[in-house]
C-alpha positions in Angstrom: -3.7 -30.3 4.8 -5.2 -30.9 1.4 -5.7 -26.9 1.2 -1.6 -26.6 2.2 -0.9 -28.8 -0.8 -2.9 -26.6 -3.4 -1.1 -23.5 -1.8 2.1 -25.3 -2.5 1.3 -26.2 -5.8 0.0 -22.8 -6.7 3.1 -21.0 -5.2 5.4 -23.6 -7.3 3.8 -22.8 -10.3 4.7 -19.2 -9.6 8.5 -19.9 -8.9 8.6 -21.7 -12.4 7.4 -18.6 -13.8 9.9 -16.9 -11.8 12.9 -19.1 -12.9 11.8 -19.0 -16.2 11.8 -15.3 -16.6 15.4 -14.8 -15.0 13.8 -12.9 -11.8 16.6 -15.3 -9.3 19.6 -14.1 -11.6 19.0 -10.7 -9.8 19.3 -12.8 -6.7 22.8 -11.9 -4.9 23.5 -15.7 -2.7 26.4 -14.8 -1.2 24.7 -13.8 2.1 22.2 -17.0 1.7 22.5 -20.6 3.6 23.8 -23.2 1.3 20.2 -24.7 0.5 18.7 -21.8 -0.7 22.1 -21.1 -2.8 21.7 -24.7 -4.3 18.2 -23.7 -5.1 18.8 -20.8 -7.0 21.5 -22.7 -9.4 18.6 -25.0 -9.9 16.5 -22.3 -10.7 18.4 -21.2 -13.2 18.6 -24.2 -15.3 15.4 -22.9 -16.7 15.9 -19.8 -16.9 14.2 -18.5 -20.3 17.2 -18.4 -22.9 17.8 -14.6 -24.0 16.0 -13.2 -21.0 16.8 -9.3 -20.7 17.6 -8.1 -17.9 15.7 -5.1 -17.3 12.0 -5.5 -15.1 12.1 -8.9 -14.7 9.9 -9.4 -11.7 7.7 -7.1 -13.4 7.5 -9.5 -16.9 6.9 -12.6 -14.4 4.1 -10.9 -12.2 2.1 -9.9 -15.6 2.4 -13.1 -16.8 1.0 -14.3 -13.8 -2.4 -12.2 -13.8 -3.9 -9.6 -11.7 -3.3 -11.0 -8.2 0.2 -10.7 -8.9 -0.1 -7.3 -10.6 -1.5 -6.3 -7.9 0.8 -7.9 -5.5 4.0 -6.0 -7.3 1.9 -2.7 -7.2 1.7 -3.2 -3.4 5.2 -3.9 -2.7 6.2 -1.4 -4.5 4.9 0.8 -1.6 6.8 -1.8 0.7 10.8 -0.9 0.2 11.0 -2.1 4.2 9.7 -6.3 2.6 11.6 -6.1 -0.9 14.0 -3.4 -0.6 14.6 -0.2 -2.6 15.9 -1.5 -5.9 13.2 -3.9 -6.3 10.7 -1.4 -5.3 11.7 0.9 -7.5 11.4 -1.9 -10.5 7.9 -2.6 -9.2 6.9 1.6 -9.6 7.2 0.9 -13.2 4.9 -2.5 -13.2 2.1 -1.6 -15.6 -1.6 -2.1 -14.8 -2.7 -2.7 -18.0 -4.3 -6.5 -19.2 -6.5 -7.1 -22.1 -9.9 -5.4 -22.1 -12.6 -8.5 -21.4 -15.9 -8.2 -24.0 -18.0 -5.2 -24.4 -20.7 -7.1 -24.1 -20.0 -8.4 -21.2 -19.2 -4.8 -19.5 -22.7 -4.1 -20.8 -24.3 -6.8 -18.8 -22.5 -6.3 -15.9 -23.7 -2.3 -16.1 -27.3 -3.3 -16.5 -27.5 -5.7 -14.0 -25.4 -3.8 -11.1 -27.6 -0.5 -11.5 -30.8 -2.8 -11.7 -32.4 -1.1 -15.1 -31.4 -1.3 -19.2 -28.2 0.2 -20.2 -30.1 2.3 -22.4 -31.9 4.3 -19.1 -28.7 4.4 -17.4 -26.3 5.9 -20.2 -27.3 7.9 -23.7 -24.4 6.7 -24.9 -21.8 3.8 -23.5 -18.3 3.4 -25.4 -15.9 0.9 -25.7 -13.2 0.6 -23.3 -10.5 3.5 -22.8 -8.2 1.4 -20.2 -7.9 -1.8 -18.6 -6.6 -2.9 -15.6 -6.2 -5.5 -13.2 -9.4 -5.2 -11.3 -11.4 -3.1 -13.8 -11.8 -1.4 -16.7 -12.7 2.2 -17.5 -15.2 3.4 -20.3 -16.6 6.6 -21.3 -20.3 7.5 -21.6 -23.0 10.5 -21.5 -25.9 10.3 -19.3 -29.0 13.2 -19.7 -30.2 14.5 -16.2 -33.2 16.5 -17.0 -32.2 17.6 -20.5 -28.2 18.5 -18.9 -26.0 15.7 -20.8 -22.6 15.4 -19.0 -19.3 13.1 -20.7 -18.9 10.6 -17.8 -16.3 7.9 -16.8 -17.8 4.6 -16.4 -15.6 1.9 -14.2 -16.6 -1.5 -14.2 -15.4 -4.4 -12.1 -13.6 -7.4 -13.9 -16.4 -10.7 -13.9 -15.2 -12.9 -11.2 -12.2 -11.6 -10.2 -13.3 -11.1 -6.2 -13.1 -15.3 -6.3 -9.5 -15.2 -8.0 -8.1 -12.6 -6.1 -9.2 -14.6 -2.8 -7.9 -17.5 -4.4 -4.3 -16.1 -4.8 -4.0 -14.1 -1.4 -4.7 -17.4 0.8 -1.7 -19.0 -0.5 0.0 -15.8 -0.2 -1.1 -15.7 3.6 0.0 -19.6 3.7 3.6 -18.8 2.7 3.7 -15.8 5.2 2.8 -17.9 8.0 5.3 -20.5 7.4 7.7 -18.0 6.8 7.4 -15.9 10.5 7.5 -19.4 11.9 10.9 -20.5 10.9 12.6 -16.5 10.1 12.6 -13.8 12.8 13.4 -11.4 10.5 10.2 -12.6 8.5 8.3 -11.6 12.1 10.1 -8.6 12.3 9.0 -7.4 9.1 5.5 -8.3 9.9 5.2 -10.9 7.1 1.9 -11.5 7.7 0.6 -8.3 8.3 1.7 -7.3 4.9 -0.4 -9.8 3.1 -3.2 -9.2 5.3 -3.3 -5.6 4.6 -3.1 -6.6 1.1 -5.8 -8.4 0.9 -7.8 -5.5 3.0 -7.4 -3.0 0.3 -8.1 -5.6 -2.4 -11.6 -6.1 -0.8 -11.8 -2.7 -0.6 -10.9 -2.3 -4.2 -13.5 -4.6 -5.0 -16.2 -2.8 -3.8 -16.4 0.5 -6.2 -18.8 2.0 -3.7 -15.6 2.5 -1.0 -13.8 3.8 -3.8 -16.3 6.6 -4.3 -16.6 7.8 -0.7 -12.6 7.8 -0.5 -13.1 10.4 -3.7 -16.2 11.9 -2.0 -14.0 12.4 0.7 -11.1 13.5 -0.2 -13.5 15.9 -2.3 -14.8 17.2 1.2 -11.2 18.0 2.6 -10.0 20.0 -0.3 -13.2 21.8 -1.1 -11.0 25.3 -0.2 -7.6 24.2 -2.0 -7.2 25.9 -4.6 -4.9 23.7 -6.3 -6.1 20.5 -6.3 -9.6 18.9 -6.9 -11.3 15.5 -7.5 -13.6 14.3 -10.2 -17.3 14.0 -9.0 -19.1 11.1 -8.5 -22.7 10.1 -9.9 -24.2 8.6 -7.1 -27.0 7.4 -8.8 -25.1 5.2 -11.4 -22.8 3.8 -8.8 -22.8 0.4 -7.1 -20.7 -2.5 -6.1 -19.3 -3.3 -9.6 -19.9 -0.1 -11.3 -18.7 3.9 -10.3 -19.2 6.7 -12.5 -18.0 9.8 -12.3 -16.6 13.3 -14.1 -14.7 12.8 -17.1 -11.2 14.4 -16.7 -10.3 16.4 -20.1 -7.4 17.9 -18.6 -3.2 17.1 -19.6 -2.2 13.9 -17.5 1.1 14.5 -15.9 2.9 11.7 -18.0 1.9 13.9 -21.1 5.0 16.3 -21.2 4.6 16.8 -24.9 1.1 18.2 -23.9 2.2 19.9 -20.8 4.8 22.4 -23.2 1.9 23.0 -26.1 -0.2 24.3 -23.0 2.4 26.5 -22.0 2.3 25.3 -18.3 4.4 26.3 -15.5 6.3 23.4 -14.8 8.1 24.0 -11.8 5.4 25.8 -10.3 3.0 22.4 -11.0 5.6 20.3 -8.7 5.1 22.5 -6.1 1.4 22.4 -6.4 2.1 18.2 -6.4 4.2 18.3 -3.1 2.3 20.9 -1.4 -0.8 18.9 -1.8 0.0 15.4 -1.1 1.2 17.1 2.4 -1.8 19.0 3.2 -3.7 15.6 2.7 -1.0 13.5 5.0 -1.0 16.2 7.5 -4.0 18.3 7.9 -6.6 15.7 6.7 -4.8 12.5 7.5 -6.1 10.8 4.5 -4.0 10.8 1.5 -3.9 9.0 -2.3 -1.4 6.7 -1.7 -0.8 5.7 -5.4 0.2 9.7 -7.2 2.0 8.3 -10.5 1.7 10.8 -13.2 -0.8 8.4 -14.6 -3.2 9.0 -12.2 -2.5 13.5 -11.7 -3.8 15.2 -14.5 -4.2 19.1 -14.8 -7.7 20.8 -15.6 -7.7 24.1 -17.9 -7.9 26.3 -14.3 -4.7 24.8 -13.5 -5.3 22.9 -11.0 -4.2 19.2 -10.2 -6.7 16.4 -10.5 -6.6 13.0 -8.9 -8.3 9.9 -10.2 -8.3 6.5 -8.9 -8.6 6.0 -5.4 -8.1 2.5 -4.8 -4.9 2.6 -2.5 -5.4 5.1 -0.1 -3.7 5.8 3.2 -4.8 7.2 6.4 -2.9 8.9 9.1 -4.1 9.3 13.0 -3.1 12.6 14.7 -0.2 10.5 16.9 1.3 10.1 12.8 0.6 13.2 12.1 2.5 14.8 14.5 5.0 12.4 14.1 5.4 13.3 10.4 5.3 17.4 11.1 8.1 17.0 13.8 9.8 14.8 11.6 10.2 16.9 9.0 10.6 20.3 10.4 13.4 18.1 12.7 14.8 17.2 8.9 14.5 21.0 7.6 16.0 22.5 11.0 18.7 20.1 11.7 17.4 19.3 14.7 18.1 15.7 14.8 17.9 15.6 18.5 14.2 16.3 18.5 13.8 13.8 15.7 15.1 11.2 17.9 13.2 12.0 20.7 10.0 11.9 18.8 10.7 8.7 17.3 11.0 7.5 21.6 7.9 9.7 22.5 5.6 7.7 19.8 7.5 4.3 20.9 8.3 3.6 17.5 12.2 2.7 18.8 12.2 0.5 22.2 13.4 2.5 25.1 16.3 0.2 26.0 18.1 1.5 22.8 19.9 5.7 23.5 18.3 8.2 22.3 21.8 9.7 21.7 22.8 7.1 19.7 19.4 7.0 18.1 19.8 11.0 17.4 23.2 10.3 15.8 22.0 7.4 13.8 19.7 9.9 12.3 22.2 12.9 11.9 24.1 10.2 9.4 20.8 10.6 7.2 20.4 13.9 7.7 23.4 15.9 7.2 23.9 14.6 3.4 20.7 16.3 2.5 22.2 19.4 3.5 26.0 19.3 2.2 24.4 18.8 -1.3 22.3 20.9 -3.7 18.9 19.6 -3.9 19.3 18.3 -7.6 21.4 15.8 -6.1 19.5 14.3 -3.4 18.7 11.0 -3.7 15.5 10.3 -1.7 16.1 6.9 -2.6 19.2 6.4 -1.1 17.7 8.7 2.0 14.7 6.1 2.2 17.5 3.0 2.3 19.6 4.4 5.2 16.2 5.0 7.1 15.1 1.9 7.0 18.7 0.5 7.9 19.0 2.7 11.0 15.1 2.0 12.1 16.0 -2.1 11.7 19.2 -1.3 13.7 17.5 -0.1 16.7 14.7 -2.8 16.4 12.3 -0.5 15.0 9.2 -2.6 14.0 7.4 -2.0 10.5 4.6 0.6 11.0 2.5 0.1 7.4 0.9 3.0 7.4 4.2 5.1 7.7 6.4 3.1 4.8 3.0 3.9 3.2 3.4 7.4 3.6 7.7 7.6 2.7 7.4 5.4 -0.2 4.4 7.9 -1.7 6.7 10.9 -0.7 9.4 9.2 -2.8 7.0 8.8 -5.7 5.5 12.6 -5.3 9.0 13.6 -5.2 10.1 11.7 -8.1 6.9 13.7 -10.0 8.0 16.7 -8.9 11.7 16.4 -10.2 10.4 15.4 -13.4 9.1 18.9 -14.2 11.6 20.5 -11.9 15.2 18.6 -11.5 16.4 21.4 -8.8 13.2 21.5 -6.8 14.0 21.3 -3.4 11.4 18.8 -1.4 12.1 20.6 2.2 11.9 23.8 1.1 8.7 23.4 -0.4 7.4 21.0 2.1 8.7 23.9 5.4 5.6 26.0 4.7 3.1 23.1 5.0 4.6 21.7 7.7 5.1 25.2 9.8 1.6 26.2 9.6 0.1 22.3 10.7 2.5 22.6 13.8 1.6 26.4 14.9 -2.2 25.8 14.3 -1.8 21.7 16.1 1.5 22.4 18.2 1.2 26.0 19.2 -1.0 27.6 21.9 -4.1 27.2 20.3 -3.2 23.7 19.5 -2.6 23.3 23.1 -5.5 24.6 23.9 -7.3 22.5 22.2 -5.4 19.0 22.9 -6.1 20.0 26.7 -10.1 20.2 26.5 -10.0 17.0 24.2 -7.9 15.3 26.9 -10.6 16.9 29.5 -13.4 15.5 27.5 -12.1 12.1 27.2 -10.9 12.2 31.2 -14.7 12.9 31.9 -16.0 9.5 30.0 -13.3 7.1 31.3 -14.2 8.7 34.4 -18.0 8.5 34.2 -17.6 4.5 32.8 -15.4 3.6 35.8 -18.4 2.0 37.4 -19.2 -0.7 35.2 -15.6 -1.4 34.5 -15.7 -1.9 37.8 -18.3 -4.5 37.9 -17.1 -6.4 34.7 -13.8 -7.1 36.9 -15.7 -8.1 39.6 -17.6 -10.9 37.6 -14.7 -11.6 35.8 -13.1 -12.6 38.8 -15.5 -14.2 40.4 -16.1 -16.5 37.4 -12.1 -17.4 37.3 -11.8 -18.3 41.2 -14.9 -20.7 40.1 -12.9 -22.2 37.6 -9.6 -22.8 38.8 -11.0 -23.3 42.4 -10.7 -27.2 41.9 -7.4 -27.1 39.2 -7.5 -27.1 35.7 -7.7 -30.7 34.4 -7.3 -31.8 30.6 -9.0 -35.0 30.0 -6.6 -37.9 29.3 -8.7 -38.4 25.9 -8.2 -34.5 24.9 -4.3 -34.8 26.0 -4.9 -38.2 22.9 -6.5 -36.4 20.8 -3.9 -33.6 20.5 -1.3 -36.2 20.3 -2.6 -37.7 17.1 -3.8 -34.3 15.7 -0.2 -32.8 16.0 1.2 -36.2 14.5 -1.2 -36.2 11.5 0.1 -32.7 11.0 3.3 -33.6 11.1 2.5 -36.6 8.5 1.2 -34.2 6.0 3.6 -31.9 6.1 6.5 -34.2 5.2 4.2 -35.7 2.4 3.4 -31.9 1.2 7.4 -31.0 0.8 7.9 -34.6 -0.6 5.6 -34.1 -3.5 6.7 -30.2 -3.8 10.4 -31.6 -4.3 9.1 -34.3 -7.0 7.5 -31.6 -8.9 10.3 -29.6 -9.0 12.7 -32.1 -9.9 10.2 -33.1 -12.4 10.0 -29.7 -14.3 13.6 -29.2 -14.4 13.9 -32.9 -16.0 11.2 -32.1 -19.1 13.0 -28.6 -19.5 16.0 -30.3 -20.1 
């Protein structure tokens, strides 16, 4: 209970910098209970005098450090947990803290690749970005005489302790929360933090974040639009990845873009065309496709760098997706309905019908407009209202995918304003569902089904036998009743009570230190 009582602390310490910083005078509490209104006003009292009003969840999640950078950066990709409008403020959160000491990164090269700096690198520069997990610099190594301009990225010290740190009390409040809300269990509260704090493990490890590049390297070998820097192996480890350094026009450089004389609406074709061959023929996608991280080589073609947040689709999503969209592109809302019953995303008690016209009210605005005005954002807002509606339950890996369509989209536009995502996105789509959906896809589904029919078939016997023992073993048990001993039935009793002591103790001295902070303020 001692543990829930640093959680609480940690958390409070959080909604003092979230008071200060003005982030509950976005709050609406109209549609709140009367405590949480009453909270809010109290909030406010120390609300930071002159606060603007722009970003201010993004101010108070800097000035909490990286967990919380990192934290906005996720649910930015979660519209379905903070909504659209607050998603859309977190897109523009920026990953960039103070770079820690050169010296430092030094050591931390020297000891991660187990030799000198000096046999590692010819030449090791200072650092060219920082964010919240790590820190970039550029190098030249000399492979038998060959010296190559590398990219050297190198894990913040200690940051794996604060980041685990942070996301148990994050995991605390989500648990406390699906106990008391349903729509906190509906959204999956838990799951979302959990998730979290899978791809900031993964993060922390830079060897993961080399295979997803090595990867995503493999699957695009024959596009020729899009590449990936490559990565030195042998300079790699836990803390440390190297790779190819990028001298080509980021996509945030327009200025740039212009001098070179690019094609601009042709390069947002080339950005939505790629991300879909990733979600839909490879089912394994970057997940995070800012123009920050999109940068064009002197061939023309796109390349990607940082892989931390990646996304992964299994062929029930992909065909999900494909049927989606060419539903979308050919009006067929019907279809998209029924697919949306066939992968039991909507519960079968709710009408398909009604389902199918439910979607129709997304659908037809996209086609009464011209595409420079489509909002995907307002598209992505009545999805989620209609998938809530019909008790649709959050599927992480496809918010995921819509919120990084949003963001490729939003690329796109920015070098094209009447690019039209579905007319761009129909050949992709076409040619995944006549190779996956059409008679040789069928073909194909039919002797992987056979194949998998022959092992379940061919392990029947020992299932058999498990069940057998199992059984056996459960008539043994309950044969005679199942008794609980009158001092376990005690000992529950007073564990439960003690609980239930430290609780009320915890949200007593949470209370005190609130009150406490708003009576120094003022």
């Amino acid at each position: 209970m001692i543990s829930a009582v640093t959680h609480m602390v940690r958390l409070l310490r959080a909604g003092f910098v979230f008071a200060r910083e003005g982030v509950f005078g976005v709050v609406d509490p109209t549609p709140l209970p009367p405590q949480a209104q009453l909270a809010i006003r109290l909030a406010r009292l120390i609300e930071r005098p002159g606060v603007k009003s722009g970003a201010r969840l993004s101010r108070a999640l800097t000035r909490l450090g990286p967990t919380y950078v990192k934290l906005g950066q996720f649910l930015a990709t979660r519209p379905d947990v903070v909504g659209v409008a607050l998603a859309r403020d977190l897109e523009s959160l920026q990953d960039r803290l103070p770079a820690f000491p050169q010296a430092e990164a030094e050591s931390t090269v020297a000891t991660s690749l187990e030799r000198p700096l000096a046999q590692a690198f010819v030449s090791f520069g200072p650092s060219v970005a920082a964010a919240s997990i790590a820190q970039v610099h550029r190098a030249e190594t000399d492979t038998n005489g060959v010296r190559k301009t590398v990219a050297v990225k190198i894990l913040r010290p200690n940051i794996a302790a604060r980041f685990r740190r942070d996301l148990k009390s994050f995991l605390f409040i989500a648990h406390k929360a699906e106990r008391f809300s349903a729509e906190a269990r509906r959204l999956r509260l838990v799951e979302v933090f959990e998730t979290l704090a899978r791809s900031v493990a993964m993060e922390m490890d830079l060897r993961l974040e080399a295979a997803a590049m090595s990867e995503i390297a493999e699957n695009t070998r024959q596009d020729p639009d899009f590449r990936t820097p490559m990565v030195d192996w042998d300079r790699t480890s836990h803390s440390v990845l190297t790779m190819e350094w990028i001298d080509g026009i980021a996509l945030n450089d327009h200025t740039g873009l212009e001098k070179a004389n690019v094609d601009l609406p042709d390069l947002g074709r080339k950005v939505i065309q790629s991300f879909l061959r990733h979600a839909l023929r490879d089912g394994f996608f970057h997940a995070d496709m800012h123009p920050g991280n999109l940068f064009i080589d002197p061939e023309g073609r796109l390349v990607a760098v940082d892989f931390g947040i990646m996304g992964r689709l299994g062929p029930k999503e992909r065909r999900f997706l494909a049927e989606i969209l060419l539903g979308f592109i050919t009006r067929d809302y019907r279809r998209v309905a029924e697919v949306h019953f066939e992968a039991g995303y909507v519960p079968s008690h709710h009408s398909v019908e009604n389902f199918a016209q439910a979607i129709r009210a997304i659908g037809e605005p996209i086609h009464n407009r011209t595409a420079e005005e489509i909002s995907m954002a307002r598209l992505l807002t009545l999805l989620l209202e209609v998938t809530g509606l019909f008790d649709m339950r959050t599927r992480p890996e496809l918010i995921l995918l819509q919120k990084t369509m949003v963001v490729v989209e939003g690329v796109a536009r920015s070098f094209d304003p009447k690019l039209d995502i579905w007319t761009t996105a129909e050949p992709v789509v076409r040619e995944w569902i006549e190779r996956n959906l059409g008679p040789v896809g069928r073909i194909s589904s039919a002797a992987q089904g056979a194949g998998e029919l022959s092992r379940i078939l061919s392990g029947l016997p020992a299932i058999a036998a498990r069940s057998v023992a199992a059984l056996e073993q459960f008539e043994t048990a309950t044969r005679n009743g199942l008794v609980l001993a009158p001092e376990t039935v005690e000992a529950i009793g007073r564990a439960e009570a003690r609980r239930n002591r430290w609780s009320t103790v915890a949200l007593w001295i949470i209370a005190l230190s609130f009150l406490g902070i708003l009576w120094s303020i003022r």
